[in-house]
C-alpha positions as CSV (number, residue, x, y, z in Angstrom):
1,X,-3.6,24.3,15.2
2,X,-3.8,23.4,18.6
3,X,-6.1,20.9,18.0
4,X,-4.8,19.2,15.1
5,X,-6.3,15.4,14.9
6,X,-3.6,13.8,13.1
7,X,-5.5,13.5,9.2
8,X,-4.7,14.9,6.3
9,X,-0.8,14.5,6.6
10,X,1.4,15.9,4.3
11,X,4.9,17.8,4.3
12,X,3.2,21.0,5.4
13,X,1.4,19.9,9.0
14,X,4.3,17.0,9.4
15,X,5.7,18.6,12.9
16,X,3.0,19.3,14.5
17,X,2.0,17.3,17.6
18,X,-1.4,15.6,18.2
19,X,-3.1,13.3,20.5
20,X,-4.4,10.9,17.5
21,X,-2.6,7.0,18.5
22,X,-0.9,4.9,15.9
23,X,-2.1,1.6,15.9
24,X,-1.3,-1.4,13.0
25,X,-2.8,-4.8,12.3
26,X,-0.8,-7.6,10.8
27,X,-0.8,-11.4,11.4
28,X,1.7,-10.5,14.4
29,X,-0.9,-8.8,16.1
30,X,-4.6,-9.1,14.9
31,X,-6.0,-6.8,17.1
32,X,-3.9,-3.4,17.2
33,X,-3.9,-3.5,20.7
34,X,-1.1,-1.6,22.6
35,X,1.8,-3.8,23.3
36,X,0.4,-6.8,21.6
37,X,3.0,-7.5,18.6
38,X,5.2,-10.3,18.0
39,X,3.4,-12.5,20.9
40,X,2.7,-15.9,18.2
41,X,3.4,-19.2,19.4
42,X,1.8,-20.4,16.6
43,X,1.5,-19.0,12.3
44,X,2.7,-19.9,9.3
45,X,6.7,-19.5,10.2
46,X,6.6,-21.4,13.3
47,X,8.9,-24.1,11.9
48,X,11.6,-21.4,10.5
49,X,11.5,-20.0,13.6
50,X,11.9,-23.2,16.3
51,X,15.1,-22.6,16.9
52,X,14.7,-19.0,17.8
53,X,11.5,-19.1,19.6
54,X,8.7,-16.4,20.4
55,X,9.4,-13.2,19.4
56,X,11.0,-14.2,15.8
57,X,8.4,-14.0,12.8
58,X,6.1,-17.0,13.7
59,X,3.1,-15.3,12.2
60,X,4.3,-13.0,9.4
61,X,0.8,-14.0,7.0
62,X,-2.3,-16.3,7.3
63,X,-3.4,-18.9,5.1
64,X,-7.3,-18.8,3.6
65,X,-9.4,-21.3,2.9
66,X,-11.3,-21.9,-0.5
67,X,-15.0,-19.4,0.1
68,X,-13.7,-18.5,3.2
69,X,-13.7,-14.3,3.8
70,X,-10.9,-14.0,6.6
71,X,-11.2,-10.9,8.5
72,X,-8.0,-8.4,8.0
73,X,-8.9,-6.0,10.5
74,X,-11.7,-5.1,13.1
75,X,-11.6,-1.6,14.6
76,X,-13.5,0.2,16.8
77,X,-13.8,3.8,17.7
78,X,-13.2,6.8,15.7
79,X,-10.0,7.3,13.1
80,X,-8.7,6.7,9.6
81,X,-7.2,4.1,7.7
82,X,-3.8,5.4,6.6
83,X,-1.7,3.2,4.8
84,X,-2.3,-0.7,3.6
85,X,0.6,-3.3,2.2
86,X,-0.4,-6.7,0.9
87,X,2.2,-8.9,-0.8
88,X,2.0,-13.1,-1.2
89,X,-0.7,-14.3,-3.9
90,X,-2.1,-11.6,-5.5
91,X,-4.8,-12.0,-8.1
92,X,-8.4,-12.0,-8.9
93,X,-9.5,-14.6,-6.4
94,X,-8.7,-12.6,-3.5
95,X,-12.1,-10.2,-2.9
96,X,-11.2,-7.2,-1.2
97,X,-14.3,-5.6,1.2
98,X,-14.2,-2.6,3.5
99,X,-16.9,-1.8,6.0
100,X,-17.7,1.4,7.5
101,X,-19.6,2.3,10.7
102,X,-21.4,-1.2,11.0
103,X,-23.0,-0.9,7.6
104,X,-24.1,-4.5,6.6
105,X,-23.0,-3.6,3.0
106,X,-19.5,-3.0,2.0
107,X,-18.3,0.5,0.9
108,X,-15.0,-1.0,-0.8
109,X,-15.8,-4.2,-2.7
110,X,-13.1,-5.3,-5.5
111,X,-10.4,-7.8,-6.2
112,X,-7.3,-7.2,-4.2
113,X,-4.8,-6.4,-7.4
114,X,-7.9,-4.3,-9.1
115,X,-8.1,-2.0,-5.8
116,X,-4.1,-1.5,-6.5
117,X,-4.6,-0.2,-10.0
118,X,-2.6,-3.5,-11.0
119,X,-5.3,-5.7,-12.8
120,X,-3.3,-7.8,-15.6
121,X,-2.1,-10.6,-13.1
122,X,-2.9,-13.9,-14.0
123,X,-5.0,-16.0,-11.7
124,X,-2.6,-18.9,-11.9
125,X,0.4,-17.0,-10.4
126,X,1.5,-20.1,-8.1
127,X,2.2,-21.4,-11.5
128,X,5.8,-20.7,-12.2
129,X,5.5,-21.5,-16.1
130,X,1.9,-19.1,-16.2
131,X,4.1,-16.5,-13.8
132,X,7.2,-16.2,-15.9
133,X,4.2,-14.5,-18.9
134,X,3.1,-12.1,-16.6
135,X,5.9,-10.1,-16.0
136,X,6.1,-7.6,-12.9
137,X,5.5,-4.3,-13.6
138,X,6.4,-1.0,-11.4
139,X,3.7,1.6,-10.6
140,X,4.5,5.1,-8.9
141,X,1.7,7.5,-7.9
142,X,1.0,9.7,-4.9
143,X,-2.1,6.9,-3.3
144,X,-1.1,3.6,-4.8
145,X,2.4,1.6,-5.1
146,X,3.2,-1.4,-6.2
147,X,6.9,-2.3,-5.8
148,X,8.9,-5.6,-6.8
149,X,7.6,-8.2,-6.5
150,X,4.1,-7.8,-6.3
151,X,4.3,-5.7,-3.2
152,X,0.7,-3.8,-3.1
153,X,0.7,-0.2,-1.1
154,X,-2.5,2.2,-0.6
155,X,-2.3,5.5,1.0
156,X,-5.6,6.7,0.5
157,X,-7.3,8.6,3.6
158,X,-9.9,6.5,4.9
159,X,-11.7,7.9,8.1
160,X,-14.2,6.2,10.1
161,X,-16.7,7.3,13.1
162,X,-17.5,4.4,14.7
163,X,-16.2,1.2,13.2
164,X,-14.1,0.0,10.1
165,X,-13.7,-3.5,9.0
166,X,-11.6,-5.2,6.4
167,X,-11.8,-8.5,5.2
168,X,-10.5,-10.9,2.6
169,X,-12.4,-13.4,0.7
170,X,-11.0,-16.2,-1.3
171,X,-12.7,-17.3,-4.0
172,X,-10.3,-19.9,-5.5
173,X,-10.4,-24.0,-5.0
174,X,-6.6,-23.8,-2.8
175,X,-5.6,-22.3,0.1
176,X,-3.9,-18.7,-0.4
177,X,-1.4,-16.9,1.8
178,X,-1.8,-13.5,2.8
179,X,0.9,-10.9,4.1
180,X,-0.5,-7.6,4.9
181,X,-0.1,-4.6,7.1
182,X,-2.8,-2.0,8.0
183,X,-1.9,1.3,9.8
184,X,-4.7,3.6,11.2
185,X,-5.0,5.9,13.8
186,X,-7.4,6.4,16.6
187,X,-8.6,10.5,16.7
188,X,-11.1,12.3,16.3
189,X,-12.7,13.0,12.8
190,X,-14.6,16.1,11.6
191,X,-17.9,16.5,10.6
192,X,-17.9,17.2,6.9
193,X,-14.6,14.4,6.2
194,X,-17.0,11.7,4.1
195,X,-15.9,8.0,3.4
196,X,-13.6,5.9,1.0
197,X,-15.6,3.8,-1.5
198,X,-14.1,1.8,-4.3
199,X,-16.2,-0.4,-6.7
200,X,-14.7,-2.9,-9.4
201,X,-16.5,-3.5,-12.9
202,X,-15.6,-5.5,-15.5
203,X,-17.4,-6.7,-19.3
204,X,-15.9,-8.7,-21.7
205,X,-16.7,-8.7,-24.3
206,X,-18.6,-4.8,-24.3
207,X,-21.6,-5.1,-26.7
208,X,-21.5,-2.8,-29.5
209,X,-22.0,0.4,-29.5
210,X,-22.8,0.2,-25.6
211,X,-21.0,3.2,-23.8
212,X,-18.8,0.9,-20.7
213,X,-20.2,2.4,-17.8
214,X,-17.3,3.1,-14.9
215,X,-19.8,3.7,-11.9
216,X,-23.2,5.0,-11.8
217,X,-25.8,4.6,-8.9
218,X,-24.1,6.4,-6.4
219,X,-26.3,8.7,-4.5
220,X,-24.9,10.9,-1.6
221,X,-22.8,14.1,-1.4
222,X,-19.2,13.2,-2.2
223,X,-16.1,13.7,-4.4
224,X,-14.8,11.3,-7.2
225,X,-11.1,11.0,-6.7
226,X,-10.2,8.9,-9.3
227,X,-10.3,5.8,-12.1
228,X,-8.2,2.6,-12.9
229,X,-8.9,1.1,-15.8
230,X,-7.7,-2.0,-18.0
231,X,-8.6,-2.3,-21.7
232,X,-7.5,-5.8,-23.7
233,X,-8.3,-5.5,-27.2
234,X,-10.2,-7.8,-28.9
235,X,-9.5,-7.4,-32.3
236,X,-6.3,-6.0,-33.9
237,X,-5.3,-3.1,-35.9
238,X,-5.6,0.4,-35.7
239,X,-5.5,2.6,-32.5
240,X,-8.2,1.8,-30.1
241,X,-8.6,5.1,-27.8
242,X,-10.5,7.6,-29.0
243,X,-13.3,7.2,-26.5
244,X,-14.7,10.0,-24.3
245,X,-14.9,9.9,-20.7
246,X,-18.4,11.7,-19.3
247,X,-19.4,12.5,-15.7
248,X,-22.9,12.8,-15.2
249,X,-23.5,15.6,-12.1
250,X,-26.5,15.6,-10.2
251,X,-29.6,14.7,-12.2
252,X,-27.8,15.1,-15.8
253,X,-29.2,12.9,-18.1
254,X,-28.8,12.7,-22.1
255,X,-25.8,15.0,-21.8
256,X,-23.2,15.2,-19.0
257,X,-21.5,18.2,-17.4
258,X,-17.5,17.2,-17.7
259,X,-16.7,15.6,-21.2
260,X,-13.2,14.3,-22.0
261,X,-12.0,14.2,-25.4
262,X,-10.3,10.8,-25.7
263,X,-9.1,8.1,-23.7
264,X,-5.3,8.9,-23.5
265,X,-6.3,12.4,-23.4
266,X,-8.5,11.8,-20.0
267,X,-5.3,9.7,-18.6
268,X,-2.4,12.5,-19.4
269,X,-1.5,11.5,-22.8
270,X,-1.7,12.7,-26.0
271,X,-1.4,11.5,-29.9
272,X,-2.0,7.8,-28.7
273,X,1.3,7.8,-26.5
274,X,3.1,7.0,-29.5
275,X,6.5,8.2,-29.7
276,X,8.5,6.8,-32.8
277,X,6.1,4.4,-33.8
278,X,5.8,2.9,-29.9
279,X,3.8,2.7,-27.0
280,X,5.3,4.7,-24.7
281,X,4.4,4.1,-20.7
282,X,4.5,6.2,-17.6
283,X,4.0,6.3,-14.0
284,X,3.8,9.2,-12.3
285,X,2.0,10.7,-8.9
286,X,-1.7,11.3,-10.4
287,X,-1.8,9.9,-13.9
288,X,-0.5,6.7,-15.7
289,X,-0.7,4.2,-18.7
290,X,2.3,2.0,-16.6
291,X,1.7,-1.1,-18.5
292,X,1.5,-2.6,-22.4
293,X,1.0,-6.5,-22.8
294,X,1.9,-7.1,-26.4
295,X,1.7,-10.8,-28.5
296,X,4.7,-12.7,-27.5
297,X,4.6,-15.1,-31.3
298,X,3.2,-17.7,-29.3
299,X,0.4,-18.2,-26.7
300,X,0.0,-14.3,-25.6
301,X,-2.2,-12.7,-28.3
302,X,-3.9,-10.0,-27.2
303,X,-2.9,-6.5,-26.4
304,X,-3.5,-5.0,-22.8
305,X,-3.1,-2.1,-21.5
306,X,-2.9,-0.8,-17.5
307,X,-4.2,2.8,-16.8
308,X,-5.2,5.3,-14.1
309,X,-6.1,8.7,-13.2
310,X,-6.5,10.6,-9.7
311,X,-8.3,13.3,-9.3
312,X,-6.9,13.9,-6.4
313,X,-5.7,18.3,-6.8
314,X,-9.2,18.0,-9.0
315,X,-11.9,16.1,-7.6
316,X,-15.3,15.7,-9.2
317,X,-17.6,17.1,-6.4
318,X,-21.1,16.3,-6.8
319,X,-24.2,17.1,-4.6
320,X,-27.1,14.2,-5.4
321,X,-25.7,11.5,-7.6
322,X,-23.1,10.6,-10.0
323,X,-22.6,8.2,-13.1
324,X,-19.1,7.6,-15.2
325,X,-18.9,6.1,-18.9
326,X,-16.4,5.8,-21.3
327,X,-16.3,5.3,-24.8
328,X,-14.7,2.4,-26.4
329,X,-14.1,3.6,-29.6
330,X,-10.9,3.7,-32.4
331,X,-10.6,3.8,-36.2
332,X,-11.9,1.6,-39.0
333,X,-11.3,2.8,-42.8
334,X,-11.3,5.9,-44.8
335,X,-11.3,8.2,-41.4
336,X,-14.4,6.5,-40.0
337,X,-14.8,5.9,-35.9
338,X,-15.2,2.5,-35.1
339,X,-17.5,1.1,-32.0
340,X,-15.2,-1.5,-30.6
341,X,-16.1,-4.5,-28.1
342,X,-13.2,-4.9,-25.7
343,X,-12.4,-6.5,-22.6
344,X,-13.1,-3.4,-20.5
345,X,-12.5,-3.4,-16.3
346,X,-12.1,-0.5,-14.1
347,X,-11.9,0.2,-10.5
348,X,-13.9,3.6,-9.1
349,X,-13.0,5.7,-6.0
350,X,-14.8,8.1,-4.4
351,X,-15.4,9.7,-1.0
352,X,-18.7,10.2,0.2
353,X,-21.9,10.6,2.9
354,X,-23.3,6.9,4.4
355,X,-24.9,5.2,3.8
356,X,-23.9,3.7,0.2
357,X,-26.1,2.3,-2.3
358,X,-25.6,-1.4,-2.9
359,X,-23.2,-2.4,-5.3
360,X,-24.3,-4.4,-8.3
361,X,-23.2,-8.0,-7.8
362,X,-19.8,-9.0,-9.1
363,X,-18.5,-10.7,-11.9
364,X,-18.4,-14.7,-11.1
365,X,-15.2,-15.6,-10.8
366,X,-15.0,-17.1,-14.7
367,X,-16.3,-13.7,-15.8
368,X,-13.0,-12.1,-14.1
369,X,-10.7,-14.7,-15.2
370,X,-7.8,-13.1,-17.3
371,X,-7.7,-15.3,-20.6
């Protein structure tokens, strides 16, 4: 292990020595640069700090414009993404796009609380009295974090060869602030180590008896390493899960190769996570239903629910090509399925070869509003 490059950590290889270089962007140093941190004269907590002076948080986050995409981070050189914290507004009308190796098209392209696994937060969260109806909610898994209040962490791997960028687009009608970290390393990377992709959907309502399809188009070697998804049911009564989740390998086509056998069943669960008549939630390192939005007797009617699932000790290796649906399915009467038409959104991710096959164009920004 002489030669160990720094990737992959985990308790197993943490003492031993490398030459890979820690590096970390933030709004107190833009660049990474060696010895650049904490310089500001100038940032958003200039005025708290005027009677400190340089050196005490006068750039701690960054204010966007209305369609302006800010660049978080520009790197160049060979190394891996290793860890990401974003706190501030969080919501829908932050776009989240990574670039790898000077591809023109992004390999990453979601909203920022989407790529978190943390999808039911309300657009309006500058609102206090919209604010105080989405309440926070913790999630604990080995690759994503989100701690009070609204503190987004990402752990997932990301290595690059030549060039990574990260940028931020707002999509709102205000200015937004912005706090993030990112922490990569310069080192070398291996041959066969592929790259981090992650792709939002979302359909409301699903047309019935249409199968909501999770990815599909991607075309590459790779491994899928896992699936957030958000379900808000529209309609009531009845459970609402029994759809199957199908991974289509390399050229399948009428049938798939891996078929689930129900949607809490595909996320950990069992028997509809009921437990004395209750939805019960969970967060642990691969697999969670973490959050139930119930109707509240007054304005919040609808029930939503807050999934995910990483493959990460199982990943879904394929060769050419891949596609994921899931069924959206539950119970009418006398015992009879029932082809529902949700709200359905998911986030994919995946590693694989460049270069990536375009995304489909994403949801306008009405068409991601939560409702």
């Amino acid at each position: 292990m002489a030669n160990f490059n720094g990737l992959g950590m985990n308790l197993g290889n943490l003492s031993l020595l490398s030459n890979a270089q820690s590096r970390s962007i933030s709004p107190e140093n833009f660049t990474g640069e060696k010895g650049e941190g904490g310089k500001a004269t100038e940032g958003t907590g200039a005025n708290c700090a005027r009677e400190l002076g340089r050196g005490w948080k006068i750039s701690p986050s960054v204010e966007i414009e209305p369609d302006q995409e800010f660049v978080l981070a520009d790197i160049k050189g060979s190394g891996a993404i290793q860890s990401m914290w974003f706190a501030g507004y969080v919501g829908r009308d932050f776009i989240l796009r990574i670039y790898w190796d000077d591809q023109e098209i992004p390999s990453v392209e979601c909203p920022l609380t989407d790529f978190f696994a943390y999808g039911w937060v309300d657009n309006s969260r500058d609102n206090t009295a919209q604010n105080e109806k989405t309440k926070f909610t913790q999630l604990n898994s080995i690759p994503v974090v989100v701690n009070p209040n609204n503190g987004l962490n990402c752990f997932w791997e990301m290595p690059f060869r030549k060039h990574a960028k990260v940028t931020l687009e707002n999509k709102s009608q205000e200015n937004k602030v912005i706090y993030y970290q990112i922490n990569y390393t310069l080192t070398d990377v291996p041959e066969n180590a592929a790259y981090f992709h992650a792709q939002f959907r979302r359909i409301n309502p699903l047309k019935y008896k249409d199968d909501y399809t999770i990815i599909d188009n991607i075309k590459g070697k790779g491994h899928y390493v896992g699936t957030a998804l958000l379900v808000g049911l529209n309609g009531a009564g009845k459970w609402w899960g029994e759809g199957e989740i199908k991974f289509f390998i390399d050229g399948d086509k009428e049938f798939p190769t891996i078929c689930g056998t129900g949607t809490e069943d595909y996320f950990g669960g069992a028997y509809n996570w009921d437990v004395k008549g209750e939805y019960t939630t969970y967060s642990t390192p691969f697999m969670g239903m973490y959050q139930v939005i119930q109707p509240d007797g007054l304005y919040v009617s609808q029930q939503r629910f807050a999934m995910y699932r990483w493959h990460i000790m199982d990943p879904i290796r394929f060769e050419e090509d891949l596609k994921i649906t899931i069924q959206d399915l539950g119970w009418r009467s006398e015992q009879r399925y029932l082809a529902r038409e949700d709200d359905m959104a998911s986030v994919a991710y995946w590693y694989q070869t460049l270069p990536t096959n375009p995304f489909p164009e994403l949801p306008s920004r009405n068409e991601m509003e939560i409702i």
